[in-house]
N, C-alpha and C positions, 0 to 999 in steps of 0.2 A: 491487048498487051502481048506485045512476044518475048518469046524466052532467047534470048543468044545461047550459041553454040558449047560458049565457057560453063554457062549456070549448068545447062543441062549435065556437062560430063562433071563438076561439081558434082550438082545433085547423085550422079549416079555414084562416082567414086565414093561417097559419102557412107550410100546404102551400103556399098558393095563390102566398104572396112566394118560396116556395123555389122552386116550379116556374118564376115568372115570372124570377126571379134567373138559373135554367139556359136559361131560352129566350135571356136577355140574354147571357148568354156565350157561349150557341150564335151566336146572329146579328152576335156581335163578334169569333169565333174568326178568323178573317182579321188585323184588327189586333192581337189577341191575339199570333199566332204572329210578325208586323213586331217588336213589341215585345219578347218574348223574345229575339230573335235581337240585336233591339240592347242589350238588357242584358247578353247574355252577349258581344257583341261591346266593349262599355263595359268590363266587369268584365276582359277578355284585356289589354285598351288600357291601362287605368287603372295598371298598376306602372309601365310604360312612359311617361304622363301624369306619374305624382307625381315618377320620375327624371327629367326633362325639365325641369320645376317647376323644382325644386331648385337644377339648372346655371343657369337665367337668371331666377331671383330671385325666385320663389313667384310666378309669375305664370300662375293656372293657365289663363284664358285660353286666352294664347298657346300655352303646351304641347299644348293638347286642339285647338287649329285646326291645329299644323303635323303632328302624330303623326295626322289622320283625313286631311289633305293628302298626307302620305304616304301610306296607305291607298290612297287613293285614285287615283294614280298607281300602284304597284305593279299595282292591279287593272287598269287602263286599260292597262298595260304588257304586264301578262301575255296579258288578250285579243287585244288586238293580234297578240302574236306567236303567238297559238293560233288565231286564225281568220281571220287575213292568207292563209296558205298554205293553208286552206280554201278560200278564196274565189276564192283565181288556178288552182287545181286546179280548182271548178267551171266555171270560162271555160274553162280549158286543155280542161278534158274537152268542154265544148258543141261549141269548135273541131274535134277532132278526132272526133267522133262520124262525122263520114260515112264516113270512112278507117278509122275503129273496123271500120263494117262492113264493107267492103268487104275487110277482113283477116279479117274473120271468114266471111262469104262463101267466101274461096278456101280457110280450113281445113280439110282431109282429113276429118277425122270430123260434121265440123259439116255438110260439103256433102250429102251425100244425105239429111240430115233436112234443110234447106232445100230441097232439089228433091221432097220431098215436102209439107211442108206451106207453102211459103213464108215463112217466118219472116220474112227480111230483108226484103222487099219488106212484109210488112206494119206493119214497125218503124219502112220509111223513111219510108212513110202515115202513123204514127200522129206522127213526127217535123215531118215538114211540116205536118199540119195542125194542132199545138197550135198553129200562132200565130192561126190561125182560130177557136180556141175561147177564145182565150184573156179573152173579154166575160165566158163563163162560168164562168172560174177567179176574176172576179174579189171575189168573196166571199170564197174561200179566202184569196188573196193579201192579201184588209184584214183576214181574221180573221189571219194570223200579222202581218200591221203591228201590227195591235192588241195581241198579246202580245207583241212588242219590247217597245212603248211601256210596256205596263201593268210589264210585269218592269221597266223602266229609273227607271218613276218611284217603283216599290217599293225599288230602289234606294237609290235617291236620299234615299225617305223613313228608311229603314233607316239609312243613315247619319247624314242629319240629328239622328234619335231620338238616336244614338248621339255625337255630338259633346255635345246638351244634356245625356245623363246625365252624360256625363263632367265637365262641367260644373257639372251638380248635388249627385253624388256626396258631396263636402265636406259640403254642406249637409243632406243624408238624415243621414247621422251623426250632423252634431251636434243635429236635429230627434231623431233617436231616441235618441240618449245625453242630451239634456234630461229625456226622459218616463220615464228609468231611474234605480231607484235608485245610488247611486256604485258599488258592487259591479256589479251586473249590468251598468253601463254598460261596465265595464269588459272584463266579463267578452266581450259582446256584440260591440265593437271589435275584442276577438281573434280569433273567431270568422269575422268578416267580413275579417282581414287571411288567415285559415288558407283560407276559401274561396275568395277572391281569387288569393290567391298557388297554391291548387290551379287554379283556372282556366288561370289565368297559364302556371305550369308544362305543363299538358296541352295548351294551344295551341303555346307550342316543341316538346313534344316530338313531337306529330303535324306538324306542318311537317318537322322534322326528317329524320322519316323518310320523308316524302312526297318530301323532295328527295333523298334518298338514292336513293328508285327513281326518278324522272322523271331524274336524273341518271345513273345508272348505264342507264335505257334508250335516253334522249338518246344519249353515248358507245356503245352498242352499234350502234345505227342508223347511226349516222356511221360506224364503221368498216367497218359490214358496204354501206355504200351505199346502205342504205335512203334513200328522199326526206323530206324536211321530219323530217329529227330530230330540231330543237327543238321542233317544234310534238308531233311523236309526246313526247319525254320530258315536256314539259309537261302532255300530257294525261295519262299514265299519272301522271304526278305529285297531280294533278287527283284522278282519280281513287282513288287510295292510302286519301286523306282516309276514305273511305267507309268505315264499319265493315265487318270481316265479307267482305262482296263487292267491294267496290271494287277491290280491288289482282288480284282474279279476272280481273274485266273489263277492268281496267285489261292486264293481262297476252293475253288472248285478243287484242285490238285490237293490241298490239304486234305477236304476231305472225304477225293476217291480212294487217297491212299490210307486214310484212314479205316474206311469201309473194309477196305482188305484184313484189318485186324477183328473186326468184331463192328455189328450193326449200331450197337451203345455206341462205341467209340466213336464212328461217321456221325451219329444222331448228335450229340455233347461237339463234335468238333465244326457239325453244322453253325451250331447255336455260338459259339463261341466265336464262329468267322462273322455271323451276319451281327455281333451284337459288337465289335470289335471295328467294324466296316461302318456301323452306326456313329460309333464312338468319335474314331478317324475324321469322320468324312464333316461331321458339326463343331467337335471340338478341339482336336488336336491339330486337324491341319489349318482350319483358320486361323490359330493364334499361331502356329509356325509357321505359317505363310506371310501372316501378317508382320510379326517382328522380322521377315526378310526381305519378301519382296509385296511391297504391297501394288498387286494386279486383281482387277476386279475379275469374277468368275466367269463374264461372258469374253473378256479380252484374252484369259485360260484357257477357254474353249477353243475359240478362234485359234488361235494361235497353235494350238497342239496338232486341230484338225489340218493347218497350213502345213507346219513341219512334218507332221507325216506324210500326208500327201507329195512333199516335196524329196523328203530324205527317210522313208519309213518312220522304224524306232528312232532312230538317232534323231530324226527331227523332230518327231515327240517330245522325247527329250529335252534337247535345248531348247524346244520352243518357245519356255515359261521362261527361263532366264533370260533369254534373248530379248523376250519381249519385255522382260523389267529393265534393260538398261537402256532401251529405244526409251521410254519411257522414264526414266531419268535425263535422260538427253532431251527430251522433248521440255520439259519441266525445267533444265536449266532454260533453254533458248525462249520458255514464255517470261521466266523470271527476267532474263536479260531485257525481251520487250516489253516487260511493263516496267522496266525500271528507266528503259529510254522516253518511254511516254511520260511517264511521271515528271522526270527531269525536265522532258518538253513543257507540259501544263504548267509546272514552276516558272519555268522561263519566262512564258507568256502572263504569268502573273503578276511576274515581278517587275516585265516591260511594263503591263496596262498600269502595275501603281506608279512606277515612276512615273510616265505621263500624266498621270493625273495630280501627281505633287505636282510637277513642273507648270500644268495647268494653271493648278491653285494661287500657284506663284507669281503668276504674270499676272491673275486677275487680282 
């Protein structure tokens, strides 16, 4: 068989647009993942949006500026109180470093490994002189300004994205239910209210439980004395979110910092993370999993391990929700084909009886 001249440069112009198509997504994957996050951010928003709608008179507008207002506030609220008490703890600790040492100096076990190698004395050197070096930090200190800025105005963008889809929304539908036929338009509508309202659901229900532990470690801090036990349950809260690991780590942080108030207190906040963790992991998240997104635990797994690997945390992340509405998509398109076979099987039944009255009829 030969190839002509035409097929081959085909063939190659072919490769050539796919390769260049993947370089273009390679070199856009950055806005790629902004965008993602605001669509699935839109899609969580959006039941929220059309109930909003409805109270004050289909005005969608206004629903989709005050529900990303809110957003927005919540976020600004929550930080606040999680890295307020961060930050008066860095000054607190700056203040008391000299007297840090100077306690640590007279401690029993600590003293004769400082009378042999001088530790303290070369800690308080290295204390005094950072402000002398400090011309030469100052790269490090504009490269983390620069990642402030760059994360706040990702942000910001992120949000933005996410107020215009919400916004646009309406109008994607009724763009793609025009270019369908009346069936499939229909059909297609459903689809996106089943994946919707899965989104929907699997953003309450991980909140839910996120606040359940950032709440319930919140309350143990507070009682046991730990410091800043809104800032500790909001972070353990924080963290919950995170497939898999999070409520790990979120749980170890509880309780180093606990540790730091007294050995009882680490020892009770142990007990409380790992019985908590028991609790979570058999009873609360299955049935909140279950009334949202029902995925089984090994398609969980997959799936979380996919999105990380692809998009770190973020693809963690969305990877459970993503893969519930692949998964309602899938489930409609098998419904549709067993509904075409079914109607075929009729068909063919209803042909074989008739021939066989007709049969009957002539004999």
């Amino acid at each position: 068989m030969t190839i002509t001249t035409r097929t081959l440069i085909r063939v190659l112009l072919t490769a050539s647009a796919f390769l260049l198509l993947i370089y273009v997504f390679w070199q856009v994957r950055a806005i790629g993942e902004l965008v993602l996050i605001a669509t699935f951010l839109a899609l969580a928003l959006n039941p929220l949006v059309t109930l909003l709608e409805r109270k004050i008179g289909n005005r969608r507008g206004v629903a989709s500026v005050i529900v990303v207002l809110g957003l927005i506030i919540v976020l600004v609220a929550f930080l606040s109180a999680l890295l307020t008490p961060l930050y008066e703890e860095t000054r607190s600790f700056a203040t008391r470093a000299p007297g840090l040492l100077d306690e640590l100096r007279r401690w029993g076990p600590f003293r004769e490994l400082d009378a042999r190698y001088d530790v303290i004395d070369r800690l308080s050197e290295g204390a005094s002189e950072y402000s002398s070096r400090l011309p030469e930090q100052a790269g490090s200190l504009l490269g983390v300004a620069t990642a402030v800025v760059t994360g706040f105005g990702k942000s910001l963008t992120v949000l933005f994205m996410t107020l215009f889809l919400l916004l646009e929304i309406p109008r994607f539908l009724r763009t793609i239910t025009e270019l369908l036929r009346p069936g499939h338009a229909a059909r297609s509508l459903e689809v996106f209210d089943q994946v919707n309202g899965t989104i929907a659901r699997w953003t309450i229900g991980v909140l839910f439980i996120a606040t359940i532990a950032g709440t319930l470690t919140g309350v143990t801090a507070w009682v046991l004395g730990v410091p800043f036990a809104l800032a500790l349950g909001l972070l353990v809260g924080l963290l919950d979110i995170v497939p898999l690991v999070g409520a790990t780590i979120g749980s170890i942080v509880a309780v180093l910092v606990a540790l730091t108030t007294s050995l009882t207190a680490g020892i009770i906040m142990l007990v409380v993370a790992v019985v908590y963790q028991f609790v979570e992991n058999h009873i609360i998240q299955p049935v909140v999993m279950r009334k949202s997104i029902d995925v089984s635990p090994f398609i969980v797994v997959v799936s979380v391990l996919v999105g990380a690997s692809l998009l770190g945390v973020i693809g963690a992340l969305l990877a459970i929700p993503v893969a519930g509405s692949v998964q309602v998509v899938l489930r409609r398109l098998l419904d549709v084909r067993r509904e075409r076979i079914a109607a075929e099987r009729q068909l063919i039944l209803d042909l074989d009886g008739g021939q066989d009255d007709s049969t009957r009829t002539t004999t």
